[in-house]
C-alpha positions in Angstrom: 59.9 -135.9 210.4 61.7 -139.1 211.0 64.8 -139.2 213.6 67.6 -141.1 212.1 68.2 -144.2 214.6 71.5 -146.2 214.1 70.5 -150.3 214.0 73.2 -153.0 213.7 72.6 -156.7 213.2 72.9 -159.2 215.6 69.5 -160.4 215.7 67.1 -158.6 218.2 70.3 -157.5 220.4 71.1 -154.0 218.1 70.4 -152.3 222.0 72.7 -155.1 223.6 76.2 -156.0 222.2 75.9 -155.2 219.0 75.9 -152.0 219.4 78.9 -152.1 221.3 80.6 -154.2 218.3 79.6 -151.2 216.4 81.1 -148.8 218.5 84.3 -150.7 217.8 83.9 -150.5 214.4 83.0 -146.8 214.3 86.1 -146.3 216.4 88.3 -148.2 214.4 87.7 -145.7 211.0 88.2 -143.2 213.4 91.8 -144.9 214.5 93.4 -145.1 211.1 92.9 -141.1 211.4 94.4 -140.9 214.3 97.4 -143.0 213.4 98.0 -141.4 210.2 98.4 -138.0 212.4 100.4 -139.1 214.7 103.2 -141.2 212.1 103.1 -137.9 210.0 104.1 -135.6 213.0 107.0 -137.9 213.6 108.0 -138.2 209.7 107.8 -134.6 209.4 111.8 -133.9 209.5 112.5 -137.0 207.6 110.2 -135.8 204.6 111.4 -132.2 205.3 115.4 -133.5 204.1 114.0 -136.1 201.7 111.8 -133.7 199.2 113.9 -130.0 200.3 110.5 -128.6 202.2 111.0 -125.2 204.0 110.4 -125.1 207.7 107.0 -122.7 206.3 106.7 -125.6 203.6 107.0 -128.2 205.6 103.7 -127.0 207.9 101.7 -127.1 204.6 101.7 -131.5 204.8 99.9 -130.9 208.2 97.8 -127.5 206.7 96.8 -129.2 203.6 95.2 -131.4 205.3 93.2 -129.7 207.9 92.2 -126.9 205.4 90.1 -129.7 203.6 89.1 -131.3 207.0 88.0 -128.0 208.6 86.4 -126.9 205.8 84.1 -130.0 204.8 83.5 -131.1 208.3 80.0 -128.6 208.7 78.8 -130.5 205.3 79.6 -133.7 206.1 77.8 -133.9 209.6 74.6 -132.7 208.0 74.7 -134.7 204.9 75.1 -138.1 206.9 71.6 -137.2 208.8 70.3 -136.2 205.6 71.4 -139.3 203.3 72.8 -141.8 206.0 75.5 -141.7 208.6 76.1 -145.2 207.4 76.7 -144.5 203.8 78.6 -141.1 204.3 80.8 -142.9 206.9 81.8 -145.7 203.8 82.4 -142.8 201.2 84.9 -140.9 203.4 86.6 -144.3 204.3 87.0 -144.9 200.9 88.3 -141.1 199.9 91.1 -141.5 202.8 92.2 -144.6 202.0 92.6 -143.8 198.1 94.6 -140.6 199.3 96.5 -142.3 201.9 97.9 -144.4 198.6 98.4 -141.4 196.7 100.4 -140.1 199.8 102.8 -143.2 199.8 103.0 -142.7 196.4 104.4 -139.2 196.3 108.2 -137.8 195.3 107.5 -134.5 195.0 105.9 -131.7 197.4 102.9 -130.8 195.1 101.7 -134.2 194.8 102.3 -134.5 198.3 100.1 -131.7 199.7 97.9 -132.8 196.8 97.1 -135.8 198.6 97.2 -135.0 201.8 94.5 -132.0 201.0 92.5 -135.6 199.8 93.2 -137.1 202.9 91.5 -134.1 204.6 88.3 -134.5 202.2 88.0 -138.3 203.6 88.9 -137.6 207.1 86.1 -134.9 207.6 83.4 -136.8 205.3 84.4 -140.1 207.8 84.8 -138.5 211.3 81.8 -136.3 211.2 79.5 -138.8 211.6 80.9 -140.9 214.2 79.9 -138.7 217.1 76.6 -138.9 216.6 76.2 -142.3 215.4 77.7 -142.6 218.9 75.4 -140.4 220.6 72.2 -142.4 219.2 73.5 -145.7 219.8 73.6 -144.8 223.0 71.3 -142.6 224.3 71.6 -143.3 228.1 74.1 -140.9 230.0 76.1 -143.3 232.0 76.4 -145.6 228.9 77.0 -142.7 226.7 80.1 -142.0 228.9 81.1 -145.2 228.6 81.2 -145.0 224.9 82.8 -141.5 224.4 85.6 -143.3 227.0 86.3 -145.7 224.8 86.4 -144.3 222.0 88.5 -141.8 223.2 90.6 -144.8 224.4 90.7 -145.5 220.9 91.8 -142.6 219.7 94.9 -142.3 222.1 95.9 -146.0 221.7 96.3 -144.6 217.7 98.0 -142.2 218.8 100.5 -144.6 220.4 100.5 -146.9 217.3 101.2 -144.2 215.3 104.2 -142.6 217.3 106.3 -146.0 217.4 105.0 -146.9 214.0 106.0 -143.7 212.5 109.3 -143.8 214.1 110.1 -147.6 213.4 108.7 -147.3 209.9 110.4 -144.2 209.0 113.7 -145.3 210.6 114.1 -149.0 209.3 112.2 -148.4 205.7 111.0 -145.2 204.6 108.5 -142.4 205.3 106.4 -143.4 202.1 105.7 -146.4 204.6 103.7 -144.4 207.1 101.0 -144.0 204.8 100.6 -147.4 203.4 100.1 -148.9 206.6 96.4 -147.1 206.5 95.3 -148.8 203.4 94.7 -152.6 205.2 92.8 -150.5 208.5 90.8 -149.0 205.6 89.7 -151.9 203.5 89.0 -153.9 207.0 86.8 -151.4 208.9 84.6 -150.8 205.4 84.0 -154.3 205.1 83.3 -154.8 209.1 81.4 -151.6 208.6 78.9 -153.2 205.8 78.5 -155.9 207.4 77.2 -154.9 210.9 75.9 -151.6 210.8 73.2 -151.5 209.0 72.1 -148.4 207.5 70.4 -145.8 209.2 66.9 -143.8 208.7 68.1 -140.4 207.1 65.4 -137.3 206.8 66.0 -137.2 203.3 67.2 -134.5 200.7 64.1 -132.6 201.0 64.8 -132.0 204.7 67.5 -129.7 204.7 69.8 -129.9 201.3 71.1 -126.1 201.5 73.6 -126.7 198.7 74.4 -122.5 198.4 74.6 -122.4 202.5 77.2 -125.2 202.2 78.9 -123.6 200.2 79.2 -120.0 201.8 80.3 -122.1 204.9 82.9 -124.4 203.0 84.4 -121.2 201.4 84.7 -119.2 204.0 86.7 -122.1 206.5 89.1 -122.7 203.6 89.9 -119.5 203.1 89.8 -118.2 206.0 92.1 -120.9 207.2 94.3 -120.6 204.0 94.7 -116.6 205.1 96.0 -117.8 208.4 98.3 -120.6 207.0 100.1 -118.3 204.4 100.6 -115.5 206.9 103.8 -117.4 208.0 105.1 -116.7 204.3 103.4 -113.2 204.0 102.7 -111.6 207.8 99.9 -111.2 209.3 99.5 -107.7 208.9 100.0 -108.3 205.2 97.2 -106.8 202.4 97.3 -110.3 201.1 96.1 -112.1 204.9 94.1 -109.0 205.3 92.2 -109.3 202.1 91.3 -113.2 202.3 90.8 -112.5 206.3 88.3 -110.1 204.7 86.6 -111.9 201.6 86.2 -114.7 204.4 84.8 -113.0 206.9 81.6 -111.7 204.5 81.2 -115.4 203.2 81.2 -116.0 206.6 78.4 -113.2 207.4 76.6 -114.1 204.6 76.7 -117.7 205.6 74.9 -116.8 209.3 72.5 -114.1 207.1 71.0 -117.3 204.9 71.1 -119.7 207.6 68.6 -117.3 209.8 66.4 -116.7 206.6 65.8 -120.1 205.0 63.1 -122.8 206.2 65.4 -125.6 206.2 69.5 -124.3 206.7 72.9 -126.4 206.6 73.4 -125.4 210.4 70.1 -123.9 212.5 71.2 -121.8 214.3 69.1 -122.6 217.2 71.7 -125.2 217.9 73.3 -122.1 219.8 70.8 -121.2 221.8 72.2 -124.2 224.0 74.7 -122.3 226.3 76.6 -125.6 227.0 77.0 -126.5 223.2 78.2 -122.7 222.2 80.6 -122.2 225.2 81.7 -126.0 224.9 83.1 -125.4 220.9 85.0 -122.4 222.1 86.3 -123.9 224.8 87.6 -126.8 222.6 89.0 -124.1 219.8 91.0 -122.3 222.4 92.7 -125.2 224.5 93.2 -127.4 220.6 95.6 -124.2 220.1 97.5 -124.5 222.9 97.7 -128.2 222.9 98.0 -129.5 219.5 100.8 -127.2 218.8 102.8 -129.6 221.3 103.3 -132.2 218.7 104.0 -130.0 215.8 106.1 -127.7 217.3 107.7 -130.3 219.6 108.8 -132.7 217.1 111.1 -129.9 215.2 112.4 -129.1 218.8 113.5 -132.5 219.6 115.2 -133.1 216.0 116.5 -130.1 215.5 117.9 -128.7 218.8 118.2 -132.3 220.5 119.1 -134.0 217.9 116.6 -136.9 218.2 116.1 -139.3 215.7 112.4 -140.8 214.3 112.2 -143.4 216.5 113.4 -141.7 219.4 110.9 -139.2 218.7 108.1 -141.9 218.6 108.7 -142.5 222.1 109.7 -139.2 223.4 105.7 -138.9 223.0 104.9 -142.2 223.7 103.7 -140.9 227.3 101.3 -138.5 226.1 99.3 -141.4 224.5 99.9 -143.6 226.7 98.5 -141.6 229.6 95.4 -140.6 227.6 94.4 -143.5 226.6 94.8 -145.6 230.1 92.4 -142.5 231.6 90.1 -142.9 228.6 89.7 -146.7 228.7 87.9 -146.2 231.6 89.2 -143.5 234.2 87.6 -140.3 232.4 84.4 -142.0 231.8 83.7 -143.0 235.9 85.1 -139.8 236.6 82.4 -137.6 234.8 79.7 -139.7 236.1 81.6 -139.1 239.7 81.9 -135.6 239.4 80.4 -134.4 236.8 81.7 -133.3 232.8 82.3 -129.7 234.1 84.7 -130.3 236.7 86.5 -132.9 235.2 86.9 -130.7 232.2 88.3 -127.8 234.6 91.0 -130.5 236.1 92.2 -131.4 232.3 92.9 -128.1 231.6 94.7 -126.9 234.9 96.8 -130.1 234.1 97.1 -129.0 229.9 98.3 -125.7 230.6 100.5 -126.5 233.9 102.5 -129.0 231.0 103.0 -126.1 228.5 103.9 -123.9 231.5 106.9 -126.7 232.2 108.0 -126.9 228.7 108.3 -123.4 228.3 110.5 -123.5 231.4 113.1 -126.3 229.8 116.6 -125.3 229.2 118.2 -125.2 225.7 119.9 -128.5 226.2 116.9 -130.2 227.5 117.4 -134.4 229.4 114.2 -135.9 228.6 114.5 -137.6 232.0 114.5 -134.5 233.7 112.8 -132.1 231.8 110.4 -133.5 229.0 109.0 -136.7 230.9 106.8 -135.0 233.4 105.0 -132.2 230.8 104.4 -134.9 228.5 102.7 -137.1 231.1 101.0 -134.1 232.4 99.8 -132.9 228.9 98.4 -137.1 228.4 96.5 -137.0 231.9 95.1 -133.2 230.9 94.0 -134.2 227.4 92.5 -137.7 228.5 90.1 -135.7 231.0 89.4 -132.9 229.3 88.1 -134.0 225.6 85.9 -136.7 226.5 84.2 -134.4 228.6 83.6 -131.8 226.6 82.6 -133.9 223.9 79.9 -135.1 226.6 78.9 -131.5 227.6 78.5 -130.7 223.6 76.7 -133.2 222.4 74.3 -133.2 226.0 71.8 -131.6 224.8 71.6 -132.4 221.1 68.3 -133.9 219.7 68.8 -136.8 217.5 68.4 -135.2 214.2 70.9 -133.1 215.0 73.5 -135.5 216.6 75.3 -135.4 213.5 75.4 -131.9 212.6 76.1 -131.2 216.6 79.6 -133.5 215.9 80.3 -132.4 212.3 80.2 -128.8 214.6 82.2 -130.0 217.1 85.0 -131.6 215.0 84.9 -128.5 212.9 86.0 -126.2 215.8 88.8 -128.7 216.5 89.9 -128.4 213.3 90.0 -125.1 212.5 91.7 -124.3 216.4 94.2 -126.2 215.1 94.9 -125.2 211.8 95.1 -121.3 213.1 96.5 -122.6 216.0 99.5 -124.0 214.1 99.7 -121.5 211.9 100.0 -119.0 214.4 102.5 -120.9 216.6 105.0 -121.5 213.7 104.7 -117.7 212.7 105.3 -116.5 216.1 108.3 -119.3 216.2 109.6 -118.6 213.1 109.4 -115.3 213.2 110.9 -114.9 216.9 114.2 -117.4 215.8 114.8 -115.2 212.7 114.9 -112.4 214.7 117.2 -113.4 216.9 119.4 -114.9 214.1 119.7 -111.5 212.7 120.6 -110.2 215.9 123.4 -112.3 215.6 123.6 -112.7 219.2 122.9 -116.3 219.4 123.8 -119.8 218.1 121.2 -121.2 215.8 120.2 -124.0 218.1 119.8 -121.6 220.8 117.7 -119.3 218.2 115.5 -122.3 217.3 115.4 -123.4 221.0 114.2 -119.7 222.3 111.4 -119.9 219.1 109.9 -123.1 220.1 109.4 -121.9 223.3 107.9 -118.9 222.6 105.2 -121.0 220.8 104.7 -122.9 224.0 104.1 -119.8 225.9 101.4 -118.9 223.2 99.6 -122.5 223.2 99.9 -121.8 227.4 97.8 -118.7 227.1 95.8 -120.3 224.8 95.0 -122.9 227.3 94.6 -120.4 230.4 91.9 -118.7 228.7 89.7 -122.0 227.8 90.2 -122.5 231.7 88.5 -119.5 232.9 86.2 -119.4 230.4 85.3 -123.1 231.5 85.3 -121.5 235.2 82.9 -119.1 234.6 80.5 -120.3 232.3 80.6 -124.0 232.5 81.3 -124.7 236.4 78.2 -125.7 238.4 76.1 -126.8 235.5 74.7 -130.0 235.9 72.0 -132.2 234.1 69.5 -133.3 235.5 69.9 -136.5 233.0 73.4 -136.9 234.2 73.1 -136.7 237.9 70.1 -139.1 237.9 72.6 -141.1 235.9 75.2 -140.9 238.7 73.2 -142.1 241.3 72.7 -145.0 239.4 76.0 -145.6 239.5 76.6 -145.0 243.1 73.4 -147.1 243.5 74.5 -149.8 241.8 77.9 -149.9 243.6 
């Protein structure tokens, strides 16, 4: 069997800086993700009074999308090491930036969702790969650090981008404008991508093309996370949640069933007989609930109860990327070769879930100043620390072969934490202001105020549980790779 290895040109230097220029590269497709996350989180009201969406309607431009992201992520990872990381990267480059035009494009809901459930097709078939073209480039720990740093620096400086973009563009044009501005990222990083990274050795086809298994899996995310997303409209409890729960769950079963009897499956499941790599995806699931919600959730609070407008939304969050990405550049990276993934990880999340705690504690009439600026920092520092690392802890182990599979995996858990995640949170907010409403007890902003919290609350527990979880089963573990790593470090200092 032959392990796919990621090359780039440059001469005889694809182990010297051309792989870094790749890394760049890779990390730019991954930015114009990013961006397009962040600008639509800070459009949401404006498209909300522009096309009449519901509140509930209005969570389906984020849900469309992570629906098709979640559910093709699994796929995606192991097609790129069957066929090529390379080639799968340039097709889901392609699909995003097609939808991103169709998103700019739209002037009604469907079409709308339509596009955005595209844009989730693209961003799943592009971003699985990344991790573990990442992960092969660079095989050594301390450099491997170095690389998950920056791309998570990356990531967060899109985030950033994408904020004041979102709220300039949305403020001085029109929201149509926050897709557009992925098209030019797009057509750049495909051509940068052709031309220095060359294609990779792939196991072929024969090695592993479990078309039915694929699928099972695919199925069963979509719906499952579908079930979830329309419980805001139809409850939880609902026979229509509980029948698709249902139907998903035995795709699901019968998913793991054909996985453990076929020679070559879409996802071995020996992947989870790594401790680290199991408890490290449900550690990411449960704090992407509590902390993706933030954005969401937090956007609706600041124009709807204080009255903030796009721009000034932009940089209410501003902080949270900025913080991230300054740790990520560099900080997070000499940190987990300092002190290792596991305690680093416990540190982000004390520092996640201590920022939920203080929004959950902010009054009705809220001064940013006083009240907003120090949670969003906090929630920055805790998310800059604690993703890199356990993207290091999951992918630690890996074998080559598998590096992409390992991140399609890992991205997939992400995903699907927070699609339920923000499913659940707007149900419980919803359904909490309604209440109160009816009550008629309350003002509306107070109603609305009371809901959003809530949420928070939620997305704090959330968070809580990842950190003991973390404490018990992750704190103490160290590899042998890493630590011999480390000393290098300290050596070499």
């Amino acid at each position: 069997m032959r392990r796919p290895e990621i090359q780039v040109t440059e001469g005889s230097q694809s182990t010297g800086q051309s792989r870094w220029l790749a890394l760049i590269i890779l990390c730019t497709g991954f930015l114009m993700i990013v961006v397009d996350a962040t600008i639509v989180n800070v459009a949401l009201p404006s498209i909300q009074k522009d096309l009449g969406f519901t509140q509930t309607g209005l969570a389906w431009i984020v849900n469309a999308y992570l629906i098709a992201f979640a559910g093709l992520l699994l796929l995606s990872g192991r097609l790129g090491d069957l066929i090529g990381r390379k080639r799968i990267f340039l097709i889901g480059l392609a699909i995003f930036t097609g939808a991103s035009l169709l998103c700019g494009l739209s002037f009604g809901q469907p079409m709308l969702i339509g596009a955005r459930f595209l844009q989730g097709i693209g961003g799943a078939v592009s971003s699985a790969v990344i991790l573990g073209m990442i992960v092969t480039m660079f095989p050594e720990p301390a450099d491997r650090a170095r690389a998950m740093g920056i791309f998570a620096f990356i990531a967060s400086a899109g985030a950033s981008v994408g904020l004041l973009a979102g709220g300039l563009l949305t403020q001085a044009v029109s929201w149509h404008w926050i897709f557009f501005v992925n098209l030019p990222i797009g057509v750049a990083t495909a051509a940068l991508a052709s031309r220095f990274i060359e294609s990779d050795l792939a196991l072929g086809l024969g090695e592993g093309a479990d078309l039915l298994g694929a699928l099972l899996v695919t199925a069963a995310l979509m719906l499952g996370v579908y079930a979830i997303v329309e419980s805001n409209t139809f409850g939880l409890a609902s026979l229509r949640t509980l029948t698709l729960g249902g139907v998903a769950l035995v795709l699901l079963v019968a998913f793991i069933a054909r996985q453990a009897a076929i020679r070559n499956p879409i996802l071995p499941l020996r992947l989870f007989r790594s401790r680290t790599l199991s408890i490290s995806n449900l550690v990411q699931g449960l704090m992407v609930v509590g902390m993706f919600g933030v954005f969401f959730m937090g956007s609706l609070y600041l124009q709807r109860v204080l009255h903030f407008g796009p721009m000034a939304i932009g940089l209410a969050f501003l902080p949270v990327a900025v913080t991230m990405g300054g740790l990520s550049a560099d900080g997070t990276a000499r940190l987990i070769m300092r002190f290792g993934s596991e305690r680093v990880l416990l540190a982000g999340g004390v520092l996640g879930g201590l920022a939920l705690i203080l929004l959950v504690r902010t009054p009705q009439n809220s001064d940013y100043l006083r009240d907003l600026l120090l949670p969003m920092v906090l929630m920055g520092i805790g998310g800059g620390l604690a993703f890199p690392s356990l993207a290091m802890l999951a992918m630690a182990d890996v074998a080559p072969e598998d590096s992409g599979l390992a991140s399609g995996l890992l991205n997939t858990t992400a995903q699907v934490g927070g699609a339920l995640g923000l499913a659940m949170l707007a149900t419980v907010s919803t359904s909490h202001t309604s209440s109160l409403l009816a009550a008629g007890q309350t003002t509306l902003g107070a109603a609305l105020s009371s809901g959003y919290h809530l949420a928070w609350a939620v997305g704090a527990a959330f968070v809580l549980v990842a950190l003991a979880l973390s404490t018990t089963l992750l704190a103490g573990k160290k590899s042998p790779a890493m630590q011999e790593a480390r000393d290098e470090m300290d050596a070499s200092a």
